[in-house]
PQR file of N, CA, C, O and H, with PARSE charges and radii, in Angstrom:
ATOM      1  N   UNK A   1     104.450  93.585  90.390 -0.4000 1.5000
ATOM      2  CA  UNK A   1     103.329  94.156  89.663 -0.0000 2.0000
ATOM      3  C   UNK A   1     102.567  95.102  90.596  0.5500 1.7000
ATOM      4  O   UNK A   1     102.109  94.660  91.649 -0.5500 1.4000
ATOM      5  N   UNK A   2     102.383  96.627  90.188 -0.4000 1.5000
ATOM      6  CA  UNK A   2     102.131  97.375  91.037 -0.0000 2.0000
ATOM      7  C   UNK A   2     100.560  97.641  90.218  0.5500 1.7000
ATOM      8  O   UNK A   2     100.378  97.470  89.013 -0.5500 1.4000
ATOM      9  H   UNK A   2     102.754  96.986  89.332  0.4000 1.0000
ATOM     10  N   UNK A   3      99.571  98.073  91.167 -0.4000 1.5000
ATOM     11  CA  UNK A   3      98.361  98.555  91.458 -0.0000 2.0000
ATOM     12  C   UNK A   3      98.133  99.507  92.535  0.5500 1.7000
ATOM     13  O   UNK A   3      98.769  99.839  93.536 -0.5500 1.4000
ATOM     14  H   UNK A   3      99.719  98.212  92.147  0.4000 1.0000
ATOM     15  N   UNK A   4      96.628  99.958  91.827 -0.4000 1.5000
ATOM     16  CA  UNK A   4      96.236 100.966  92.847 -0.0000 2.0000
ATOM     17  C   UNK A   4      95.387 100.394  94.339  0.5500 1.7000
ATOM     18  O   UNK A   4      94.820  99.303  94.394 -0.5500 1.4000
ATOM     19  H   UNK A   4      96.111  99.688  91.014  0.4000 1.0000
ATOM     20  N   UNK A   5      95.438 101.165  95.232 -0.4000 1.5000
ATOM     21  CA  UNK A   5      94.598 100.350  96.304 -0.0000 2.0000
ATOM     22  C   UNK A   5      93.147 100.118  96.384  0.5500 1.7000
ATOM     23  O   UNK A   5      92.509  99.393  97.148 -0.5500 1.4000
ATOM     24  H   UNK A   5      95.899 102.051  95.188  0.4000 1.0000
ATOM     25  N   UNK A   6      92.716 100.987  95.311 -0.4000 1.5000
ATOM     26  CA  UNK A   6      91.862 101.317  94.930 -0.0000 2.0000
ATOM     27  C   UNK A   6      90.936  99.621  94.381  0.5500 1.7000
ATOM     28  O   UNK A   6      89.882  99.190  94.849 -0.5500 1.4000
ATOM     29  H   UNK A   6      93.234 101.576  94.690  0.4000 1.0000
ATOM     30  N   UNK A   7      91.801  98.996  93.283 -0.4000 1.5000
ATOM     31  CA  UNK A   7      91.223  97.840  92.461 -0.0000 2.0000
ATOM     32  C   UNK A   7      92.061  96.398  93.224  0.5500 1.7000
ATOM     33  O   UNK A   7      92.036  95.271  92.729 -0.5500 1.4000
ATOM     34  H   UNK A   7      92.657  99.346  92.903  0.4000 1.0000
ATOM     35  N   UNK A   8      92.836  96.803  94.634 -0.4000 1.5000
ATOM     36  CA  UNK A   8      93.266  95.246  95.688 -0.0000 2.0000
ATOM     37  C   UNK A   8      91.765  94.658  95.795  0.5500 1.7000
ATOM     38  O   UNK A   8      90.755  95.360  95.824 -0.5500 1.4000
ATOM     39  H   UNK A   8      92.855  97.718  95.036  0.4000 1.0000
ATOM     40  N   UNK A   9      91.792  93.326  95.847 -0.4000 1.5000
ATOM     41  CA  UNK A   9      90.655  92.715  96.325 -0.0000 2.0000
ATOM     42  C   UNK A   9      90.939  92.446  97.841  0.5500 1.7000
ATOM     43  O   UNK A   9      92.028  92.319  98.400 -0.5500 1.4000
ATOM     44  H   UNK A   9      92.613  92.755  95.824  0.4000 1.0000
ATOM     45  N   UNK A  10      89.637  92.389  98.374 -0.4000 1.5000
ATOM     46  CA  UNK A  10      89.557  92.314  99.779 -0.0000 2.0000
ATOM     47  C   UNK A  10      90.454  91.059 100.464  0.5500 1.7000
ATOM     48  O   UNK A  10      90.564  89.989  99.866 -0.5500 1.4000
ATOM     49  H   UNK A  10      88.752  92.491  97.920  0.4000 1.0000
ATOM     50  N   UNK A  11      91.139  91.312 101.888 -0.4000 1.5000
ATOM     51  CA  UNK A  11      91.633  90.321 102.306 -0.0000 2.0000
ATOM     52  C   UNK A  11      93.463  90.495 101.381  0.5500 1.7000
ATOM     53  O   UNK A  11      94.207  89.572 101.711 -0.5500 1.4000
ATOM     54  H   UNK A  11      91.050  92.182 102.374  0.4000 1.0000
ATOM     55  N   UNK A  12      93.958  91.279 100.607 -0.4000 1.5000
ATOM     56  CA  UNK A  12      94.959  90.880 100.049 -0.0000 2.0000
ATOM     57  C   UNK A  12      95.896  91.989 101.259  0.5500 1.7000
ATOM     58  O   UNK A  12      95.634  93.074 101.777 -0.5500 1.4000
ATOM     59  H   UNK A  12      93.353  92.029 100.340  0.4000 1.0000
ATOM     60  N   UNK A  13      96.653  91.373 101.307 -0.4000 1.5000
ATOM     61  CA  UNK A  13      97.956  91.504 102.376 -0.0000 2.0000
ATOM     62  C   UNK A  13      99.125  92.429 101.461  0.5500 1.7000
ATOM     63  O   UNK A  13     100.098  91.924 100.903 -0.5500 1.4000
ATOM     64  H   UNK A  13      96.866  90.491 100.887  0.4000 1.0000
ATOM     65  N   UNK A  14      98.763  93.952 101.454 -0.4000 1.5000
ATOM     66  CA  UNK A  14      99.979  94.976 100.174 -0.0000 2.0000
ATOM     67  C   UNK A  14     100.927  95.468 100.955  0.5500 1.7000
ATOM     68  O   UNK A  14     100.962  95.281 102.171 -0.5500 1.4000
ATOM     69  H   UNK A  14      97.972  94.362 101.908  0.4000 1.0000
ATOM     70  N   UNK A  15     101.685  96.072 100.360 -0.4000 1.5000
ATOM     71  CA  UNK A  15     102.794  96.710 100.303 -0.0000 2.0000
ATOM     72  C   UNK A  15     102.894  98.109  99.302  0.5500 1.7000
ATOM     73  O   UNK A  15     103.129  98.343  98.117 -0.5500 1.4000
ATOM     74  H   UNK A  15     101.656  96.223  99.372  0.4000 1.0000
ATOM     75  N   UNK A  16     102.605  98.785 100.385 -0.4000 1.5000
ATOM     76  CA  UNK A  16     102.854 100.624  99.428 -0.0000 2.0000
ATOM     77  C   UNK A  16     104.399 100.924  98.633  0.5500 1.7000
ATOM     78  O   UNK A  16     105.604 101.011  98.869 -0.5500 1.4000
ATOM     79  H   UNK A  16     102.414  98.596 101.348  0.4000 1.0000
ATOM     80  N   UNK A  17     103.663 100.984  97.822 -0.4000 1.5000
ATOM     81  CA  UNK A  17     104.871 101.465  96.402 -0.0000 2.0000
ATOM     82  C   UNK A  17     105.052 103.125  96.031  0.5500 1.7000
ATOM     83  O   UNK A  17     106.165 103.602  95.811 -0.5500 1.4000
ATOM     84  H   UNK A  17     102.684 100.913  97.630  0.4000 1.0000
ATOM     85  N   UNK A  18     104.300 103.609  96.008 -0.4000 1.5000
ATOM     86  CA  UNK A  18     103.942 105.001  96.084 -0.0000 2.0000
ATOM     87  C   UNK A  18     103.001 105.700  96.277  0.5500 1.7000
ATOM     88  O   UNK A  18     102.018 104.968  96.160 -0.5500 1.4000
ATOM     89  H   UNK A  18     103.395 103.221  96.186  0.4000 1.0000
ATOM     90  N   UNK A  19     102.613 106.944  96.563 -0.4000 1.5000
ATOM     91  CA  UNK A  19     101.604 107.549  96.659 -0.0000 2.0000
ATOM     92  C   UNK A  19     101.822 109.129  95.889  0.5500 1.7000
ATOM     93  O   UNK A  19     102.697 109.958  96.138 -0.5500 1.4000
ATOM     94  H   UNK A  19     103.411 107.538  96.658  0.4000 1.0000
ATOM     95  N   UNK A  20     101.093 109.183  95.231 -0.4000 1.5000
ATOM     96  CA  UNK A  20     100.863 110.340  94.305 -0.0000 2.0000
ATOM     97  C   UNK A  20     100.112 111.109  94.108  0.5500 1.7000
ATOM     98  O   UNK A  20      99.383 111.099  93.117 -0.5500 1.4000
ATOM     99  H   UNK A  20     100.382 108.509  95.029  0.4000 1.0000
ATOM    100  N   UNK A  21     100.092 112.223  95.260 -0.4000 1.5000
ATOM    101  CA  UNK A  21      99.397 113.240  95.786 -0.0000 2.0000
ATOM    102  C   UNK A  21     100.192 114.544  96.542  0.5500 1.7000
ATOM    103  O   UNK A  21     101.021 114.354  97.432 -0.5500 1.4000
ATOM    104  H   UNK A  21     100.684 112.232  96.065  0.4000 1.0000
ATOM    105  N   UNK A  22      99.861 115.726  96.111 -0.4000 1.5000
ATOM    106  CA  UNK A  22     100.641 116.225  96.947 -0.0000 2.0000
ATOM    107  C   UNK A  22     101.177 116.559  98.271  0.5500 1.7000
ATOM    108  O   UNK A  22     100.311 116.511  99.145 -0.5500 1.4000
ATOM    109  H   UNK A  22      99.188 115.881  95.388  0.4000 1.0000
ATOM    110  N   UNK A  23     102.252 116.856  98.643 -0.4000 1.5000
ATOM    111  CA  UNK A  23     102.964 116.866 100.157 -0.0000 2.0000
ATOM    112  C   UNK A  23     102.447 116.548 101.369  0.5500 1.7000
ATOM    113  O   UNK A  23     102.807 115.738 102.223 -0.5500 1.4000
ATOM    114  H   UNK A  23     102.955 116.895  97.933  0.4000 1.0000
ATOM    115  N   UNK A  24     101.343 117.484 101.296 -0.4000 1.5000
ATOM    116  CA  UNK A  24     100.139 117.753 102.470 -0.0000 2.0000
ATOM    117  C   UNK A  24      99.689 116.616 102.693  0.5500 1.7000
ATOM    118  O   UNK A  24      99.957 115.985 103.716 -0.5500 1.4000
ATOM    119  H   UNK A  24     101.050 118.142 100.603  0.4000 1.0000
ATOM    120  N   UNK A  25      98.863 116.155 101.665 -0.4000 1.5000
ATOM    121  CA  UNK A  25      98.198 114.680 101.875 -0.0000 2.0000
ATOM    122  C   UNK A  25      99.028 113.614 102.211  0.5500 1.7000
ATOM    123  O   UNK A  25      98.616 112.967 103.174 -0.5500 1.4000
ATOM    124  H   UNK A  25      98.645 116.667 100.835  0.4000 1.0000
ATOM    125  N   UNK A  26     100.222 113.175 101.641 -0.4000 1.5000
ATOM    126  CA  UNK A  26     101.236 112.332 101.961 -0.0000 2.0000
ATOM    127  C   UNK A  26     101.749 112.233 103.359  0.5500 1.7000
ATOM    128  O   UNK A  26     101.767 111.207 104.039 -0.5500 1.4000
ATOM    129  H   UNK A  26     100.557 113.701 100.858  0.4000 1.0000
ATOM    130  N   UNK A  27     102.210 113.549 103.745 -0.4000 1.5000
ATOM    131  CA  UNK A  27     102.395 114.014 105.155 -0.0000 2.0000
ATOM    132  C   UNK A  27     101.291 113.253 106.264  0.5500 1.7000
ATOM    133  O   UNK A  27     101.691 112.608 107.234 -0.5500 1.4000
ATOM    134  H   UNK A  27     102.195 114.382 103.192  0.4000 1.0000
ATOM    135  N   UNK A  28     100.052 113.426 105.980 -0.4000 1.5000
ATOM    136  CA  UNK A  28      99.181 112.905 106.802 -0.0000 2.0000
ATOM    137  C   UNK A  28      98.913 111.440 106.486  0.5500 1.7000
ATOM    138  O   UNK A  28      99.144 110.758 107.484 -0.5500 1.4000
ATOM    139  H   UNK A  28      99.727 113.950 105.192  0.4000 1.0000
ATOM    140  N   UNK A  29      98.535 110.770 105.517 -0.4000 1.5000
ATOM    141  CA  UNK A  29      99.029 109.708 105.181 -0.0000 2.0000
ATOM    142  C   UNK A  29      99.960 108.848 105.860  0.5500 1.7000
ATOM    143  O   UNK A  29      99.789 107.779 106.446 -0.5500 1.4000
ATOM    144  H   UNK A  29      98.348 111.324 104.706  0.4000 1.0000
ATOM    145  N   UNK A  30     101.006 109.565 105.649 -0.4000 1.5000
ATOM    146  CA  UNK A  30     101.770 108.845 106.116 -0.0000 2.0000
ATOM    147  C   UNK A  30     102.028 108.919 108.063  0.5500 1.7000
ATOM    148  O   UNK A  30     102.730 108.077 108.623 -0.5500 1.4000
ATOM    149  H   UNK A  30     101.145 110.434 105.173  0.4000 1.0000
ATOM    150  N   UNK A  31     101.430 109.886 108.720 -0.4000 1.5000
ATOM    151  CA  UNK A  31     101.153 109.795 110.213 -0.0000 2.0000
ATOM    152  C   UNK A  31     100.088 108.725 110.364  0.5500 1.7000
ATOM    153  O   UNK A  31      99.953 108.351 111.529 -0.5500 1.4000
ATOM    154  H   UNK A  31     100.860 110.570 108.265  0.4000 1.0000
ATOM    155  N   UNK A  32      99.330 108.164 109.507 -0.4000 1.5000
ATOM    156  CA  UNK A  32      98.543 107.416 109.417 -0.0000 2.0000
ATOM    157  C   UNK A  32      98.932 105.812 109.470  0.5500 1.7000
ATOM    158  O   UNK A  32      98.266 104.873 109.906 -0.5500 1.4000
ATOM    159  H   UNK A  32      99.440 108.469 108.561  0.4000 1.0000
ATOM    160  N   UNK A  33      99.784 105.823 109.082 -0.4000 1.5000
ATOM    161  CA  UNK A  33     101.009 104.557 108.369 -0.0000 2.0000
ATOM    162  C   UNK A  33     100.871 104.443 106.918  0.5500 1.7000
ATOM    163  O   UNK A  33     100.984 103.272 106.554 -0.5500 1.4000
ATOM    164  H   UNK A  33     100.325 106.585 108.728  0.4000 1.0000
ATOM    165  N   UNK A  34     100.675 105.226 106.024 -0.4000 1.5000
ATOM    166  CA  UNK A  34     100.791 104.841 104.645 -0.0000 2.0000
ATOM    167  C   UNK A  34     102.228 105.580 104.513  0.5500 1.7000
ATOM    168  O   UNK A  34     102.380 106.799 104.593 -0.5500 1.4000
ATOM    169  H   UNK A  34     100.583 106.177 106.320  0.4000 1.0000
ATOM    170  N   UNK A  35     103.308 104.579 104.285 -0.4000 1.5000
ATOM    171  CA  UNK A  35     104.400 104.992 104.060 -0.0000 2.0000
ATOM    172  C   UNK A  35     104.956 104.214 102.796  0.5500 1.7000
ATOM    173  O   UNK A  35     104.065 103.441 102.443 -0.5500 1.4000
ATOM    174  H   UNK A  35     103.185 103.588 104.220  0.4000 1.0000
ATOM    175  N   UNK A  36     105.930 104.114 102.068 -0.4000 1.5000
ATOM    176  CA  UNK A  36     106.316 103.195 101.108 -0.0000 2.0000
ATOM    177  C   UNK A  36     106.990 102.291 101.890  0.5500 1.7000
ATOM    178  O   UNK A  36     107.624 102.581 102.905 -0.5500 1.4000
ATOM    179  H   UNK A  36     106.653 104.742 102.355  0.4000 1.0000
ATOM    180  N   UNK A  37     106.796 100.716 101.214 -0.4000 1.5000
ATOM    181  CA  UNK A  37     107.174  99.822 102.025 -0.0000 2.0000
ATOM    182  C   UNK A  37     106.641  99.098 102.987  0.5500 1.7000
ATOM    183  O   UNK A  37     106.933  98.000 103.459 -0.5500 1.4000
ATOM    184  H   UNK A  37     106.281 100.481 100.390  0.4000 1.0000
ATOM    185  N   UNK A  38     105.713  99.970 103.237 -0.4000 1.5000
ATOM    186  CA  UNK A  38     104.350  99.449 104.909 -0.0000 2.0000
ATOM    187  C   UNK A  38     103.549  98.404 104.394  0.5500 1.7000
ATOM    188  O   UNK A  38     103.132  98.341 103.238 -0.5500 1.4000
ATOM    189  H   UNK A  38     105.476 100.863 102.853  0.4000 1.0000
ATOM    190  N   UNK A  39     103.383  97.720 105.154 -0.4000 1.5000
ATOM    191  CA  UNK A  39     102.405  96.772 105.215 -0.0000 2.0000
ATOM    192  C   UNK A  39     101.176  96.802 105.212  0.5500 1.7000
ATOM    193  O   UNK A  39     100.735  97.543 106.091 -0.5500 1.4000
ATOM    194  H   UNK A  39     103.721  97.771 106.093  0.4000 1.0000
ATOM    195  N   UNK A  40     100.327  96.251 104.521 -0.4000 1.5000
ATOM    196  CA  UNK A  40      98.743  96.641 105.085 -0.0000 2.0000
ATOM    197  C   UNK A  40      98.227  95.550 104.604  0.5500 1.7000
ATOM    198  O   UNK A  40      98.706  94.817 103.740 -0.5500 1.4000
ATOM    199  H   UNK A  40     100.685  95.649 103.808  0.4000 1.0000
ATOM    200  N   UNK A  41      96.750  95.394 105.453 -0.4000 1.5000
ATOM    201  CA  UNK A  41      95.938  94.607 104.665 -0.0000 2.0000
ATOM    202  C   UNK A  41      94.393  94.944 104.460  0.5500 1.7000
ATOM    203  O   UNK A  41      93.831  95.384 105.463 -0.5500 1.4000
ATOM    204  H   UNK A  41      96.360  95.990 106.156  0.4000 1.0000
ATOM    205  N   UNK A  42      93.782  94.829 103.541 -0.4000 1.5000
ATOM    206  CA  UNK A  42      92.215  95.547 103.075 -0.0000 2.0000
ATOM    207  C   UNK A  42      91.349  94.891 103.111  0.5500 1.7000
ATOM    208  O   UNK A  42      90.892  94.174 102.220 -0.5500 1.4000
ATOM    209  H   UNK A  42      94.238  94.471 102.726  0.4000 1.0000
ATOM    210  N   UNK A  43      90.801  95.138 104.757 -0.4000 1.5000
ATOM    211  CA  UNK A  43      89.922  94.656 105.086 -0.0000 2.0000
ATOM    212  C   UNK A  43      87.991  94.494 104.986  0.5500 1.7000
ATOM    213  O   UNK A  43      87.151  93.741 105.477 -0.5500 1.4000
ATOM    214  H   UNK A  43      91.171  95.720 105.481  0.4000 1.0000
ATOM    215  N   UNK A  44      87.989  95.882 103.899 -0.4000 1.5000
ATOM    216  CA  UNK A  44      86.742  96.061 103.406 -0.0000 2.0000
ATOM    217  C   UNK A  44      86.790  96.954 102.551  0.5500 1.7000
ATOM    218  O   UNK A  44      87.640  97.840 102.638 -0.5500 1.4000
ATOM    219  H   UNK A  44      88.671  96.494 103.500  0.4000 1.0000
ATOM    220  N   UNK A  45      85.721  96.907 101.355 -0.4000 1.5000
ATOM    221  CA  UNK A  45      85.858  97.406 100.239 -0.0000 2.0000
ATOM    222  C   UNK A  45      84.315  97.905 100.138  0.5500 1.7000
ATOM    223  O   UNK A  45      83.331  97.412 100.690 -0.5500 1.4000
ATOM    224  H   UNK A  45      85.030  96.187 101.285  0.4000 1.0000
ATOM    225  N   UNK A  46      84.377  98.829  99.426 -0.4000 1.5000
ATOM    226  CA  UNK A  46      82.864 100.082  99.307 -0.0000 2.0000
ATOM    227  C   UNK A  46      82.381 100.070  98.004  0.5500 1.7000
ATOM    228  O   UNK A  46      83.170  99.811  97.095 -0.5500 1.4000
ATOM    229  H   UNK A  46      85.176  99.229  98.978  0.4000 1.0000
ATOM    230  N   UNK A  47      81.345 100.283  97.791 -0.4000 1.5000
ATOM    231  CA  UNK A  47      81.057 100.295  96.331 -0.0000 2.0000
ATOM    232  C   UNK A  47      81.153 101.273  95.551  0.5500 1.7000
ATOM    233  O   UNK A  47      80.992 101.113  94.341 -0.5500 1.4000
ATOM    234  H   UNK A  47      80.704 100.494  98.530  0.4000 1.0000
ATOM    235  N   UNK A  48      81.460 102.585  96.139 -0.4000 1.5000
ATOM    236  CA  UNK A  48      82.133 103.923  95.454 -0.0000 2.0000
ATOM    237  C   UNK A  48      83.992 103.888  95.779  0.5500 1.7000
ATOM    238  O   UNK A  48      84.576 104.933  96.062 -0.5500 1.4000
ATOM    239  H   UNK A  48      81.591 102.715  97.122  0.4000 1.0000
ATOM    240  N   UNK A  49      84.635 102.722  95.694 -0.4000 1.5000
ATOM    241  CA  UNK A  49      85.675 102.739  95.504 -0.0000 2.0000
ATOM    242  C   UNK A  49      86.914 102.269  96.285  0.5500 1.7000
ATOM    243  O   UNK A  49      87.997 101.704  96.135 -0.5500 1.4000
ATOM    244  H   UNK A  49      84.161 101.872  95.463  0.4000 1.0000
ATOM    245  N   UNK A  50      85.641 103.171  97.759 -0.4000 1.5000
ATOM    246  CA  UNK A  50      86.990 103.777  98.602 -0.0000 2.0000
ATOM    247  C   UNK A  50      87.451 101.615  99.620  0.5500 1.7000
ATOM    248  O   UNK A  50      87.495 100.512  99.074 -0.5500 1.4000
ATOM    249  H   UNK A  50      84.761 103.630  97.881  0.4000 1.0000
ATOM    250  N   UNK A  51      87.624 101.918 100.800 -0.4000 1.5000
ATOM    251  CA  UNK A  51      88.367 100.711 101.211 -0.0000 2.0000
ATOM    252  C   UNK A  51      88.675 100.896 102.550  0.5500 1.7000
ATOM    253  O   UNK A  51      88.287 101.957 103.039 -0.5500 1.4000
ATOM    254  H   UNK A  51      87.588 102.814 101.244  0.4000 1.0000
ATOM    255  N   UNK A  52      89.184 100.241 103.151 -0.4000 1.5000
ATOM    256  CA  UNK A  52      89.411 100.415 104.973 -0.0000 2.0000
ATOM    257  C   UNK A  52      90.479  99.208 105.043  0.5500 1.7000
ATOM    258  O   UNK A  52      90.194  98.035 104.803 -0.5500 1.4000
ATOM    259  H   UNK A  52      89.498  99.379 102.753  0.4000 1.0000
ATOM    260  N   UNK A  53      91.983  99.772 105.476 -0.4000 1.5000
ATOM    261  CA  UNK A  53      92.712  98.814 105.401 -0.0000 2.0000
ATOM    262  C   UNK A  53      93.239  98.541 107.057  0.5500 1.7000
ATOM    263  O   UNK A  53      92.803  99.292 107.930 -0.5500 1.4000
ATOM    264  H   UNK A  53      92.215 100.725 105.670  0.4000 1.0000
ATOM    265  N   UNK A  54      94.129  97.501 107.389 -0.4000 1.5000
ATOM    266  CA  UNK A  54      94.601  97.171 108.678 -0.0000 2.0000
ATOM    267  C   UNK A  54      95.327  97.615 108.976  0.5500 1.7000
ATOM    268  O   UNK A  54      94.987  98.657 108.416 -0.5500 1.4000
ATOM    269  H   UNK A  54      94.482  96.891 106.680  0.4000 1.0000
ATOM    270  N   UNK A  55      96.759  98.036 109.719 -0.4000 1.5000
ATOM    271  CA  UNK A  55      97.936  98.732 109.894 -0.0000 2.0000
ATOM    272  C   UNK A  55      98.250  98.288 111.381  0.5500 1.7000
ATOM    273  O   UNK A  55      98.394  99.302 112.065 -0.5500 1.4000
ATOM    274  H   UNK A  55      97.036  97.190 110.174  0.4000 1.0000
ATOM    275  N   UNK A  56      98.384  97.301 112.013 -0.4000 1.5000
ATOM    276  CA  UNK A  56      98.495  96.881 112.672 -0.0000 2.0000
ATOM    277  C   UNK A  56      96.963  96.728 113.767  0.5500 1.7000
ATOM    278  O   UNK A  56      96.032  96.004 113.412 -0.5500 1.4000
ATOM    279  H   UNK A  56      98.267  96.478 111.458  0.4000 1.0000
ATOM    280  N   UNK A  57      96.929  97.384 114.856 -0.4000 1.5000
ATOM    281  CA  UNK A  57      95.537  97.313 115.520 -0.0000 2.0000
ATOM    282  C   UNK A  57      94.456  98.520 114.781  0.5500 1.7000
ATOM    283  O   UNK A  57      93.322  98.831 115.146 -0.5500 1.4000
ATOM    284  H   UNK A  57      97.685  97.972 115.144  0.4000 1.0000
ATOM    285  N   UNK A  58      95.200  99.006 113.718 -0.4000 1.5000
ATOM    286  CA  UNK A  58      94.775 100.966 113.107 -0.0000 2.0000
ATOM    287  C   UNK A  58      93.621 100.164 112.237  0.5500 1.7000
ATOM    288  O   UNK A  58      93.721  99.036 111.755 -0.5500 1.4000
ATOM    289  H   UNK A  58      96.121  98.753 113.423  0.4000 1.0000
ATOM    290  N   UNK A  59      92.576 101.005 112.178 -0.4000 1.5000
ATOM    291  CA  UNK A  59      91.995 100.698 111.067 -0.0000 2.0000
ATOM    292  C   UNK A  59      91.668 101.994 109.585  0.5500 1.7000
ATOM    293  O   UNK A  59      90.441 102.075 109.527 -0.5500 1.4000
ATOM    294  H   UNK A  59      92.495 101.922 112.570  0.4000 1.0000
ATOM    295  N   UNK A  60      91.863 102.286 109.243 -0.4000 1.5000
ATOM    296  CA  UNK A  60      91.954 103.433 108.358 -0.0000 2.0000
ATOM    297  C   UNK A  60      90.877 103.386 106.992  0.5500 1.7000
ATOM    298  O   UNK A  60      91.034 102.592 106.065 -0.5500 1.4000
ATOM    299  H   UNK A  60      92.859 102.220 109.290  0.4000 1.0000
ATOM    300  N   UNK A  61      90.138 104.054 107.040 -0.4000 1.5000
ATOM    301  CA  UNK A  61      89.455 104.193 105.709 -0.0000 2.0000
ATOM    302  C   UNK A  61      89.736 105.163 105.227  0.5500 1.7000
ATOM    303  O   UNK A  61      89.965 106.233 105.793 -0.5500 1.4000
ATOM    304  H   UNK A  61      90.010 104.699 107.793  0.4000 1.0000
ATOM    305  N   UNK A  62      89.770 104.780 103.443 -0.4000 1.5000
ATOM    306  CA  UNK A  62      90.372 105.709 102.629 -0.0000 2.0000
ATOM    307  C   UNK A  62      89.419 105.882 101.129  0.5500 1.7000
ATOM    308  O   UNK A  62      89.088 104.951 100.395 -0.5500 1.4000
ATOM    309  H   UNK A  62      89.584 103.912 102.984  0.4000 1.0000
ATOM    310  N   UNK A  63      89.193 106.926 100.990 -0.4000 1.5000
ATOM    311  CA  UNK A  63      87.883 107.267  99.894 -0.0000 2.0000
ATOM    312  C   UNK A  63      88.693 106.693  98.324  0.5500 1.7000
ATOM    313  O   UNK A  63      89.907 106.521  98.223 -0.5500 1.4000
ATOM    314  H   UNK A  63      89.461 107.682 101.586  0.4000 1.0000
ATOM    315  N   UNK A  64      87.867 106.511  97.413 -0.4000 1.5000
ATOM    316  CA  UNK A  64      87.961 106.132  95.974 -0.0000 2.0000
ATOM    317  C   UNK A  64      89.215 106.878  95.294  0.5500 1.7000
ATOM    318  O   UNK A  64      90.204 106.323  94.815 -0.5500 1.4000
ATOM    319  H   UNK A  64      86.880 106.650  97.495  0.4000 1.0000
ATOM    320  N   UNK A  65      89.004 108.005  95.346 -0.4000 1.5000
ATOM    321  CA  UNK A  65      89.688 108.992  94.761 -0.0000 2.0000
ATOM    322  C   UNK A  65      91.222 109.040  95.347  0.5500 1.7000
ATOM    323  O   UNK A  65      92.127 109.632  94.759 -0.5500 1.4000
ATOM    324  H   UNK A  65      88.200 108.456  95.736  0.4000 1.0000
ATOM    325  N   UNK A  66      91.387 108.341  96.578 -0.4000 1.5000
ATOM    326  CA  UNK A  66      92.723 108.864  97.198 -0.0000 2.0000
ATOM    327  C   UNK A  66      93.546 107.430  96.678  0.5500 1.7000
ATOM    328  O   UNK A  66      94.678 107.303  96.211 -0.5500 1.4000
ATOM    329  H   UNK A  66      90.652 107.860  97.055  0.4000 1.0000
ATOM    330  N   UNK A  67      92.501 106.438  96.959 -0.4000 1.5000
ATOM    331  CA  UNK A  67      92.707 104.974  96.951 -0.0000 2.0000
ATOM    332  C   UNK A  67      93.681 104.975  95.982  0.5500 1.7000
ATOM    333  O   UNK A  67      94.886 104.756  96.107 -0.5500 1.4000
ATOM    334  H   UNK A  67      91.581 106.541  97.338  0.4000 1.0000
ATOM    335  N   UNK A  68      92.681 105.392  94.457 -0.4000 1.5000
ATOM    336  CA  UNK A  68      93.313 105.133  93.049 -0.0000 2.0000
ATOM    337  C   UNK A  68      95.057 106.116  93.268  0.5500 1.7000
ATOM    338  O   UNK A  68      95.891 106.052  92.365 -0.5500 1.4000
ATOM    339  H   UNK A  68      91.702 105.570  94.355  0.4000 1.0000
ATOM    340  N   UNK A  69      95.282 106.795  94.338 -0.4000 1.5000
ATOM    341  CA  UNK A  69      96.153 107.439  93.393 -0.0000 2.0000
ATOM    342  C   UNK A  69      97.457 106.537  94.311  0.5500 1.7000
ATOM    343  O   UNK A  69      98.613 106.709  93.922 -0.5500 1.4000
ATOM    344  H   UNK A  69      94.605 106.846  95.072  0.4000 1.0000
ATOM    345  N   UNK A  70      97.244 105.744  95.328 -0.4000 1.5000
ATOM    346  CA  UNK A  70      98.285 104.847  96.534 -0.0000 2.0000
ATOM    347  C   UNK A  70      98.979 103.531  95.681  0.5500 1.7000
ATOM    348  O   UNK A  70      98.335 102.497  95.858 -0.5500 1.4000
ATOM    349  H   UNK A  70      96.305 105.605  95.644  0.4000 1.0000
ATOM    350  N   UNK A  71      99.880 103.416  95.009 -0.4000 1.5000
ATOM    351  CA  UNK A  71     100.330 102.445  94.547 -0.0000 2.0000
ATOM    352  C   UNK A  71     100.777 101.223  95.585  0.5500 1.7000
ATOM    353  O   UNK A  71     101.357 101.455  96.645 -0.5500 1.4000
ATOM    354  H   UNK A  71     100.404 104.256  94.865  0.4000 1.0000
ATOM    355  N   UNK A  72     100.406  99.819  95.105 -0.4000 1.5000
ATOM    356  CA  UNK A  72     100.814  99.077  96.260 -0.0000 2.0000
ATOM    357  C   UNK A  72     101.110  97.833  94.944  0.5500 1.7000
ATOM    358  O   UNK A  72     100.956  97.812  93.723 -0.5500 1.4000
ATOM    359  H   UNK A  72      99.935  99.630  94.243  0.4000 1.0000
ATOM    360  N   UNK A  73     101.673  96.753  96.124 -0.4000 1.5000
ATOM    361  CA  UNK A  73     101.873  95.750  95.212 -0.0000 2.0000
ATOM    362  C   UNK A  73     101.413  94.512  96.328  0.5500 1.7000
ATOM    363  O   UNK A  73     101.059  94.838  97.460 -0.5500 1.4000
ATOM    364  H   UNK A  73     101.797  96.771  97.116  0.4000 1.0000
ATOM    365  N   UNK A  74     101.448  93.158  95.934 -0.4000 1.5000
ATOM    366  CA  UNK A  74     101.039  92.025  97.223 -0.0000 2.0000
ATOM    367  C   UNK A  74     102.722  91.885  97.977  0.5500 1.7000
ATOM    368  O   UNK A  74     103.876  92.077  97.596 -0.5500 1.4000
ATOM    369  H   UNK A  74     101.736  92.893  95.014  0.4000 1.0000
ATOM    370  N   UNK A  75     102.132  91.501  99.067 -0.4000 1.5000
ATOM    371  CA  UNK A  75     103.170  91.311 100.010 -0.0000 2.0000
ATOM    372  C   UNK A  75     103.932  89.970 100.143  0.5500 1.7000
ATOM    373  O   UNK A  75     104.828  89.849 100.978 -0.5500 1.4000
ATOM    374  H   UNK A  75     101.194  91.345  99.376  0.4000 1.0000
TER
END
């Protein structure tokens, strides 16, 4: 069952399914570690959407708008 990263509740341990944005953004994204298949876990959540996930020692925050478009599923 896939979701956006956008509506994970905090603390859930995902797995990227897709991301649906164009090239550019993906490209960086994914130097980031958002790759399909990657691991993450979301370690804080914002009240305009966005989220800040784990990636090993990485910590990455990611705004509302990008969130909704990162498909993930639980790990």
């Amino acid at each position: 069952m896939t979701q956006s990263l956008r509506t994970c509740p905090l603390g859930m341990e995902i797995e990227v399914c897709a991301i649906d944005l164009a090239e550019r953004y993906r490209f960086r994204l994914n130097e980031l570690g958002f790759r399909e298949h990657e691991r993450l876990t979301v370690i804080q959540k914002a009240n305009f959407g966005g989220c800040v996930v784990s990636h090993g020692s990485e910590r990455i925050a990611i705004d509302g708008t990008t969130a909704r478009r990162i498909l993930v599923k639980p790990s």
